[in-house]
N, CA, C and O atoms as a MOPAC input file, in Angstrom:
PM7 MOZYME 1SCF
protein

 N    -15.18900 1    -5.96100 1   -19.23900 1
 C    -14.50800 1    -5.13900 1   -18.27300 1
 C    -15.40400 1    -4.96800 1   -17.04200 1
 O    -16.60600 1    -4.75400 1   -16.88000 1
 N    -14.68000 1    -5.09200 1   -16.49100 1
 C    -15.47800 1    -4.69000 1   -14.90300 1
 C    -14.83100 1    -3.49400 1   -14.20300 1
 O    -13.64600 1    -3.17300 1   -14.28500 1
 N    -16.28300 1    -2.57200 1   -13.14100 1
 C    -15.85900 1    -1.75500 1   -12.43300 1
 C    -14.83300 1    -1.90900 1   -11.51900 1
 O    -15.10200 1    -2.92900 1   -10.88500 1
 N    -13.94600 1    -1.50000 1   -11.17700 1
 C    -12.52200 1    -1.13500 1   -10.12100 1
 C    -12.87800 1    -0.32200 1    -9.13900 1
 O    -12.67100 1    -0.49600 1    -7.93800 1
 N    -13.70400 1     1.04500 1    -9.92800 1
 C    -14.13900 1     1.51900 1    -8.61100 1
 C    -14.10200 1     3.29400 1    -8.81000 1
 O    -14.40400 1     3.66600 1    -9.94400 1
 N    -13.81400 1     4.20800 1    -7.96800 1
 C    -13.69100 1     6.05700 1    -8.79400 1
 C    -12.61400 1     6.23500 1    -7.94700 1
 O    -12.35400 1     5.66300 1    -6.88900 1
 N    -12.09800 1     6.98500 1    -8.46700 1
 C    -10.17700 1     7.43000 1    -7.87100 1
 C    -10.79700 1     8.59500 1    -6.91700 1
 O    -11.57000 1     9.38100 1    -7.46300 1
 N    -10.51200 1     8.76800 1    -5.50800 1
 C    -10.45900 1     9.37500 1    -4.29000 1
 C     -9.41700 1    10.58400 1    -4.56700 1
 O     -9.65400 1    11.78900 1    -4.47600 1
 N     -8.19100 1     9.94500 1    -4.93100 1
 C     -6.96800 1    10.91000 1    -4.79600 1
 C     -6.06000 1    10.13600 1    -4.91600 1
 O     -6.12200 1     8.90700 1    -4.89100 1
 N     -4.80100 1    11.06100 1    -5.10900 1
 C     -3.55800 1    10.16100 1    -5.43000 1
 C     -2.27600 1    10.74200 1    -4.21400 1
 O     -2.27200 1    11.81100 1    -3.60400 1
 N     -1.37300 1     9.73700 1    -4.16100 1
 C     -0.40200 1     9.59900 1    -3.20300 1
 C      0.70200 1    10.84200 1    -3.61700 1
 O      0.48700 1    11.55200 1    -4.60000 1
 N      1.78800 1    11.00400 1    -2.83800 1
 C      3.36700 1    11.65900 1    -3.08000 1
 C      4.02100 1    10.46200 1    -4.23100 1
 O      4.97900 1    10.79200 1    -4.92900 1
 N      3.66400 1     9.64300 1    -4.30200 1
 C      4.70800 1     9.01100 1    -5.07500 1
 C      3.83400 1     8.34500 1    -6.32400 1
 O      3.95000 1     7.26800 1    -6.90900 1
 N      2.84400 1     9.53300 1    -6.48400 1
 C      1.70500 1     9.44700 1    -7.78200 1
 C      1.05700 1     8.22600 1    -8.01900 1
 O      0.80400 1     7.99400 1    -9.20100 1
 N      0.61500 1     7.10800 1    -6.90800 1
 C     -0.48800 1     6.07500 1    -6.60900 1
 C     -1.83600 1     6.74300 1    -6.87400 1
 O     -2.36600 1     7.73600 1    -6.37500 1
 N     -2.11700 1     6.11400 1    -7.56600 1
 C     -4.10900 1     6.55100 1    -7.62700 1
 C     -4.48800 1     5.69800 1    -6.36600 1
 O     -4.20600 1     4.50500 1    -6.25800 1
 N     -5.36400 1     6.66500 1    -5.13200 1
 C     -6.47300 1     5.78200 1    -4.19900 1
 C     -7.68100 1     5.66700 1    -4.66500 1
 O     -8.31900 1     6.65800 1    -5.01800 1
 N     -8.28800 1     4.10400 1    -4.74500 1
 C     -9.81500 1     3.89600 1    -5.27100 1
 C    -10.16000 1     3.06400 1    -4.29900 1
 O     -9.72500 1     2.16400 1    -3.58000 1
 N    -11.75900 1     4.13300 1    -4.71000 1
 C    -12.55600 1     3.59700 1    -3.56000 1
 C    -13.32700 1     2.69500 1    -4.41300 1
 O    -13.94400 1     2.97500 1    -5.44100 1
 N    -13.13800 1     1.06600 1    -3.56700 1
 C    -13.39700 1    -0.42800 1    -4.29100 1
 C    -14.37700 1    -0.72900 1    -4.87800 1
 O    -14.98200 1     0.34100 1    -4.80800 1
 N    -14.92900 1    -1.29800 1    -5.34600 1
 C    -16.33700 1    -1.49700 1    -5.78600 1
 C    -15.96400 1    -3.20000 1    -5.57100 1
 O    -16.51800 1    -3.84200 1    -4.67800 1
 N    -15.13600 1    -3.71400 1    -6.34400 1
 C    -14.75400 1    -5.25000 1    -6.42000 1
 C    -13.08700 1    -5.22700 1    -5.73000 1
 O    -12.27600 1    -4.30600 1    -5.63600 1
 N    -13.03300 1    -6.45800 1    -5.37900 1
 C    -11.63900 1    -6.45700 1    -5.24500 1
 C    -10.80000 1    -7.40100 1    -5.80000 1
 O    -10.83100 1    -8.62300 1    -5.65600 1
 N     -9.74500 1    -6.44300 1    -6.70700 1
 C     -8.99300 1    -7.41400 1    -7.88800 1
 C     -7.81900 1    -8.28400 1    -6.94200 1
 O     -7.98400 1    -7.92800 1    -5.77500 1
 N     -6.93000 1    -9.08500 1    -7.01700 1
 C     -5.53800 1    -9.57200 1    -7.16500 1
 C     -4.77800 1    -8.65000 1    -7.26000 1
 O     -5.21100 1    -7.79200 1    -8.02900 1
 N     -3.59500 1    -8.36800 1    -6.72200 1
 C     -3.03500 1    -7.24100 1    -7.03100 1
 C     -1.99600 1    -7.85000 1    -8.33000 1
 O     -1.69200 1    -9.03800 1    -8.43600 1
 N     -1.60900 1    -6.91900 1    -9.12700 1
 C     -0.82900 1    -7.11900 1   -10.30800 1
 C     -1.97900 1    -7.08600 1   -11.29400 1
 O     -1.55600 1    -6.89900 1   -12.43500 1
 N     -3.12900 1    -7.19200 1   -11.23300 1
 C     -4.34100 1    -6.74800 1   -12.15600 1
 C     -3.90800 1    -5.52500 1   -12.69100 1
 O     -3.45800 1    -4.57000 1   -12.05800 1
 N     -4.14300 1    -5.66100 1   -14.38600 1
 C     -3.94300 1    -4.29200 1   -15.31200 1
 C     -5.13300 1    -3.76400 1   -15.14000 1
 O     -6.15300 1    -4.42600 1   -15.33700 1
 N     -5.16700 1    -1.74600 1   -14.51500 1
 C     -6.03800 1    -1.50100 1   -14.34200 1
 C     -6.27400 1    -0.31700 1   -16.03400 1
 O     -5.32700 1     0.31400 1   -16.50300 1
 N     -7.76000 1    -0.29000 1   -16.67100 1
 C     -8.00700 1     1.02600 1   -17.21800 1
 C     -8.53100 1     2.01400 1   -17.14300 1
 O     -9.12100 1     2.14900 1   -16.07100 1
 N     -8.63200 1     3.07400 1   -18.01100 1
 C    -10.10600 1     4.02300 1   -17.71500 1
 C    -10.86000 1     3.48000 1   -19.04300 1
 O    -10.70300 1     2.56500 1   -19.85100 1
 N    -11.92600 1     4.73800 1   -18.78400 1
 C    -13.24200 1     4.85600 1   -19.60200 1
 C    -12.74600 1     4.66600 1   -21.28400 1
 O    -13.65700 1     4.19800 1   -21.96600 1
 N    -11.86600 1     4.86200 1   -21.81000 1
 C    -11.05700 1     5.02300 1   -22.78500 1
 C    -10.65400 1     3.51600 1   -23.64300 1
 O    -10.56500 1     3.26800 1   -24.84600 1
 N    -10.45500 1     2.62200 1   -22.33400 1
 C    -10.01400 1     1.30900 1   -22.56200 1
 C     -8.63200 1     0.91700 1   -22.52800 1
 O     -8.14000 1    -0.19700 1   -22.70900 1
 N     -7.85200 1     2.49500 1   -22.15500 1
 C     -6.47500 1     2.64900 1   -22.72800 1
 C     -5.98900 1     2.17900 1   -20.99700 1
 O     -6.52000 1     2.54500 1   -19.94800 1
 N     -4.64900 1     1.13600 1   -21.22100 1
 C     -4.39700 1     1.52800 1   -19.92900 1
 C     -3.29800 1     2.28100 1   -18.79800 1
 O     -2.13900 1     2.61300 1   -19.04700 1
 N     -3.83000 1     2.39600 1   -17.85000 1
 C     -3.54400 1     3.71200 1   -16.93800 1
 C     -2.05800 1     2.75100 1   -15.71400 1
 O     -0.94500 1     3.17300 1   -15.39900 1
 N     -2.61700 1     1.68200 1   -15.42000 1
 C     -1.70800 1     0.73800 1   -14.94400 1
 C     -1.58600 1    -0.19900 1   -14.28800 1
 O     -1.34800 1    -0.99700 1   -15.19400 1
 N     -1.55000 1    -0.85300 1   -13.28500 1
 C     -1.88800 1    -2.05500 1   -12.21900 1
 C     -1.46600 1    -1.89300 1   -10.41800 1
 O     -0.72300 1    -1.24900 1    -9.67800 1
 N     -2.48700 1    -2.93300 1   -10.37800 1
 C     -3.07300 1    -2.83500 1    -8.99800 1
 C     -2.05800 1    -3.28700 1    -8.13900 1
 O     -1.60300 1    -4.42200 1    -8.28200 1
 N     -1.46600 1    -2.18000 1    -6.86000 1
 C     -0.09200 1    -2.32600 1    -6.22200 1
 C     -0.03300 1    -2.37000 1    -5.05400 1
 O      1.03100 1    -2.33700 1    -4.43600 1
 N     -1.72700 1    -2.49500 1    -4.27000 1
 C     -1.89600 1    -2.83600 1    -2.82400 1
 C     -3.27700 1    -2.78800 1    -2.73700 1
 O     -4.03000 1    -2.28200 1    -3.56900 1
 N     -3.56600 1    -3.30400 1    -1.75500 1
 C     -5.31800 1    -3.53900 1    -1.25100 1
 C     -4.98400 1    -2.75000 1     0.26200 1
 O     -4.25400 1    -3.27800 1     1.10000 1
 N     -5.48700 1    -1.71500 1     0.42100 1
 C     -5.40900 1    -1.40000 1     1.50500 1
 C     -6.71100 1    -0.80200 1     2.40200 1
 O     -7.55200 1    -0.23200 1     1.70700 1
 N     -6.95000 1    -0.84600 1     3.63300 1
 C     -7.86000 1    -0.06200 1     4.67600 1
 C     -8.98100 1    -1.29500 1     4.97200 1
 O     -8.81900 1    -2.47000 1     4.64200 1
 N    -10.16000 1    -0.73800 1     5.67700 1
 C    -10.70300 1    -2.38700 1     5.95600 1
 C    -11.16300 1    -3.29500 1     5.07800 1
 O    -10.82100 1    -3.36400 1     3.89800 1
 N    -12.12000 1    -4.16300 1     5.76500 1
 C    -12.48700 1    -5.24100 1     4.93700 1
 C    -13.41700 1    -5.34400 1     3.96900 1
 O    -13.56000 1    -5.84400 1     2.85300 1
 N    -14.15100 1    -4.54000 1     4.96900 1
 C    -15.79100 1    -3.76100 1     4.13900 1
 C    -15.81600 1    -3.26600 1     3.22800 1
 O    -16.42600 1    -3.69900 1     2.25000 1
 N    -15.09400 1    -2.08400 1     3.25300 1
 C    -14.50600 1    -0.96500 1     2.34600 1
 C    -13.76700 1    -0.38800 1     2.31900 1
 O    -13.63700 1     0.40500 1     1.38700 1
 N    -12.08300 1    -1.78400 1     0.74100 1
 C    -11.28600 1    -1.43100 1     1.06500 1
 C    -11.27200 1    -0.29900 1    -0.23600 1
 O    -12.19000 1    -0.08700 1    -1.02900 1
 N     -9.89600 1     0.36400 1    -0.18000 1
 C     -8.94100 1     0.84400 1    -1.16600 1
 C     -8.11800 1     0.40000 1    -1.84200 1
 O     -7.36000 1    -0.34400 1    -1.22000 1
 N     -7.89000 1     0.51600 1    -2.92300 1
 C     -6.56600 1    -0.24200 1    -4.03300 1
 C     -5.64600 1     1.14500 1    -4.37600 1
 O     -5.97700 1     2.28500 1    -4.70200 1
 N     -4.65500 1     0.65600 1    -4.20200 1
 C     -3.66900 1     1.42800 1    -5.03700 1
 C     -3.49900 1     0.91500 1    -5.57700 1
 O     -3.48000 1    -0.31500 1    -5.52200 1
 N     -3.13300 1     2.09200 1    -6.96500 1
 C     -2.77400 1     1.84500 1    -8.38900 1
 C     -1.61200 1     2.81600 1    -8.75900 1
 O     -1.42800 1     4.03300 1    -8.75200 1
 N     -0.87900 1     1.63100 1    -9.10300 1
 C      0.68800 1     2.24400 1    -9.91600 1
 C      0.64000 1     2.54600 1   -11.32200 1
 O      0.71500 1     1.75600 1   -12.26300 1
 N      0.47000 1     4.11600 1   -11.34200 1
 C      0.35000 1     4.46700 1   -12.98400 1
 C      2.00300 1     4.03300 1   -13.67500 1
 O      3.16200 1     4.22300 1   -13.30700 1
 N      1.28300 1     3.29800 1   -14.96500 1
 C      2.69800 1     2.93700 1   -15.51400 1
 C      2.74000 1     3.83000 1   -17.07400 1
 O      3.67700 1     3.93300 1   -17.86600 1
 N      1.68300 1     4.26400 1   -17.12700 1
 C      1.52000 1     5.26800 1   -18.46900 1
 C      2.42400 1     6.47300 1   -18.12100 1
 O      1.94000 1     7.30600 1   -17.35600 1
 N      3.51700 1     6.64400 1   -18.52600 1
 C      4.26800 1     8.05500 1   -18.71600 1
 C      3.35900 1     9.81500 1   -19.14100 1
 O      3.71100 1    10.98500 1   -18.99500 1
 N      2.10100 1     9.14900 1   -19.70000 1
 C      1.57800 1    10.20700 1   -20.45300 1
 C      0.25400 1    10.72400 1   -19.59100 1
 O     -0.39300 1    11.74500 1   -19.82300 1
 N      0.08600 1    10.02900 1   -18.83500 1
 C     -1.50900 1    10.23700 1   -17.98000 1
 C     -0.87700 1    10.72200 1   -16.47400 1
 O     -0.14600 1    10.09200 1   -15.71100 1
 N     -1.43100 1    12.05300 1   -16.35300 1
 C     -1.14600 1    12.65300 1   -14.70200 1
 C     -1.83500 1    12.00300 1   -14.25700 1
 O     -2.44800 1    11.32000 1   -15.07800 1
 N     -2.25000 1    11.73400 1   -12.56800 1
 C     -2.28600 1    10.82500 1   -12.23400 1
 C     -3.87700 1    12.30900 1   -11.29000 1
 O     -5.00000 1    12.06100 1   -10.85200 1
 N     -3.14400 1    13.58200 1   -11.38000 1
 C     -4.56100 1    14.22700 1   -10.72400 1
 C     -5.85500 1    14.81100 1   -11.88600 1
 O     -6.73400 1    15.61100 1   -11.56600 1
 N     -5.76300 1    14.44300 1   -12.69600 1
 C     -6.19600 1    14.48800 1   -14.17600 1
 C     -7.66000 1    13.35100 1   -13.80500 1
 O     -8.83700 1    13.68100 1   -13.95000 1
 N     -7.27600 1    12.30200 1   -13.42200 1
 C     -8.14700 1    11.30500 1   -12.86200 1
 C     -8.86500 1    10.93100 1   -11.45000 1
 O     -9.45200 1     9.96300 1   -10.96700 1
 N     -8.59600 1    11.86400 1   -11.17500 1
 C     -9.02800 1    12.35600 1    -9.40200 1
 C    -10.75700 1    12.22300 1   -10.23600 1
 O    -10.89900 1    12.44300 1   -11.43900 1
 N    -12.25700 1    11.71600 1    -9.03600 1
 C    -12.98600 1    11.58900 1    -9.53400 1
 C    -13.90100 1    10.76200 1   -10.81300 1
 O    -15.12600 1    10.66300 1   -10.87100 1
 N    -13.02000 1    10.29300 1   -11.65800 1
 C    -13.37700 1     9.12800 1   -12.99700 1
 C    -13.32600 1     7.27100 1   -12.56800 1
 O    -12.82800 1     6.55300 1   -11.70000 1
 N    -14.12800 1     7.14300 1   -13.72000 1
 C    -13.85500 1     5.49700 1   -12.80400 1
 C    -13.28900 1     4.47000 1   -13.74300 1
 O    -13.56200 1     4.29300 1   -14.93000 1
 N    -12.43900 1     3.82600 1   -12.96300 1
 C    -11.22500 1     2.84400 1   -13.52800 1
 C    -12.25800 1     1.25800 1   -13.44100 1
 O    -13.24700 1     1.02200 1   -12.74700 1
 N    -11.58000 1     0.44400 1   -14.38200 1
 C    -11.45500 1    -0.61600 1   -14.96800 1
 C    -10.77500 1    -1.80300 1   -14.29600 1
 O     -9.97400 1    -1.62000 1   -13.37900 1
 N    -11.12200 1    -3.15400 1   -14.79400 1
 C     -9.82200 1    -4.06800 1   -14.91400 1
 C    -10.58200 1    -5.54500 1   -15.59100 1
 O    -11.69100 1    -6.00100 1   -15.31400 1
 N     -9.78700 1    -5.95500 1   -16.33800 1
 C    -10.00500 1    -7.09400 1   -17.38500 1
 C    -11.72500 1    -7.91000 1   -15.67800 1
 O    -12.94100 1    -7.72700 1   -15.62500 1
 N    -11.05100 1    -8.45400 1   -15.03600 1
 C    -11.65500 1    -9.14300 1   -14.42800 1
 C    -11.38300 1   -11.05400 1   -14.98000 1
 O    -12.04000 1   -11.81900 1   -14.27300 1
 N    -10.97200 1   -11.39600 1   -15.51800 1
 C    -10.54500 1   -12.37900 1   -16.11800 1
 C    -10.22700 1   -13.68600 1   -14.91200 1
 O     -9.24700 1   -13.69000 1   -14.16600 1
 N    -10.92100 1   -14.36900 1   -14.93500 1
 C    -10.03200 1   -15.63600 1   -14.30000 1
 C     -9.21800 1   -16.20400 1   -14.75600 1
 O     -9.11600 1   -16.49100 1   -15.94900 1
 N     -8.34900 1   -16.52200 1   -13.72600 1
 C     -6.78300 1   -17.12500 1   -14.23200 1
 C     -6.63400 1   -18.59000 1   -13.63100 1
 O     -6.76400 1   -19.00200 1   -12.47800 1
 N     -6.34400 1   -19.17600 1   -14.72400 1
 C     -6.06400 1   -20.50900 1   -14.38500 1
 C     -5.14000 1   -21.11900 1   -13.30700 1
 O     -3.95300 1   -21.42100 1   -13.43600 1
 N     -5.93400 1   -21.23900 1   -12.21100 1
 C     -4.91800 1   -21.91600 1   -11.30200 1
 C     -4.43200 1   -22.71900 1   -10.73700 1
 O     -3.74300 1   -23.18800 1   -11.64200 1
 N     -4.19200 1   -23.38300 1    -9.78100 1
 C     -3.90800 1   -24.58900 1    -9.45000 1
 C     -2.32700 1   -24.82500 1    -8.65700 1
 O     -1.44700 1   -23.96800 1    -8.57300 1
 N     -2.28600 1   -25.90900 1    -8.24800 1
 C     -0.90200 1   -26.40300 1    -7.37600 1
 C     -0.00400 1   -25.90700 1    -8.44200 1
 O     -0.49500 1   -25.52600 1    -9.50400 1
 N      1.29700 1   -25.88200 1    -8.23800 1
 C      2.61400 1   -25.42500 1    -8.93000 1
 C      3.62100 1   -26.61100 1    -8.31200 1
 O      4.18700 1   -26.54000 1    -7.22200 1
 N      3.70800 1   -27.67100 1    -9.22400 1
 C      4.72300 1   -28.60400 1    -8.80000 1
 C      5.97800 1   -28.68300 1    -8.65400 1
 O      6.68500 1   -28.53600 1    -9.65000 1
 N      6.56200 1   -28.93300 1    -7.38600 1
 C      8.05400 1   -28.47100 1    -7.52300 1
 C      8.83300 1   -29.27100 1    -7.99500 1
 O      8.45200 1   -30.43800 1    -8.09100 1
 N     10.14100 1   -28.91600 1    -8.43000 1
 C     10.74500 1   -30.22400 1    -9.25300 1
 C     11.73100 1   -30.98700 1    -7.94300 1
 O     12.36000 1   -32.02100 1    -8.16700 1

């Protein structure tokens, strides 16, 4: 697992803001300290240097200001990629 980064604060429409440490792909499953997860990565936003990720909690059970301050996760995994041939 790799660092994601510590949650700043969260949005009106309950987005966690983290401040970056790495910067994932968005659609990356993000976790906490727990291992359990909290949800995935739903924008890269602010500059280049030092951006922000929003994160779309998809856990029904985790408030989202509960995690204000803690630091989130994400597999970090490379994904096999390559051309996509069209038919």
């Amino acid at each position: 697992m790799r660092v994601l980064g510590r949650v700043r604060t969260y949005t009106k429409n309950k987005n966690l803001v983290v401040e970056a440490s790495e910067k994932p792909r968005v659609g990356e499953k993000v976790y906490d300290s727990k291992m359990s997860l909290v949800g995935y990565v739903y924008d890269i936003i602010g500059p280049v240097n030092s951006p922000f990720i929003l994160v779309k909690v998809s856990n029904e059970n985790i408030k989202p200001e509960a995690l204000i301050g803690k630091i989130l996760y994400w597999r970090g995994e490379r994904r096999r990629g390559g051309k996509r041939r069209r038919r």
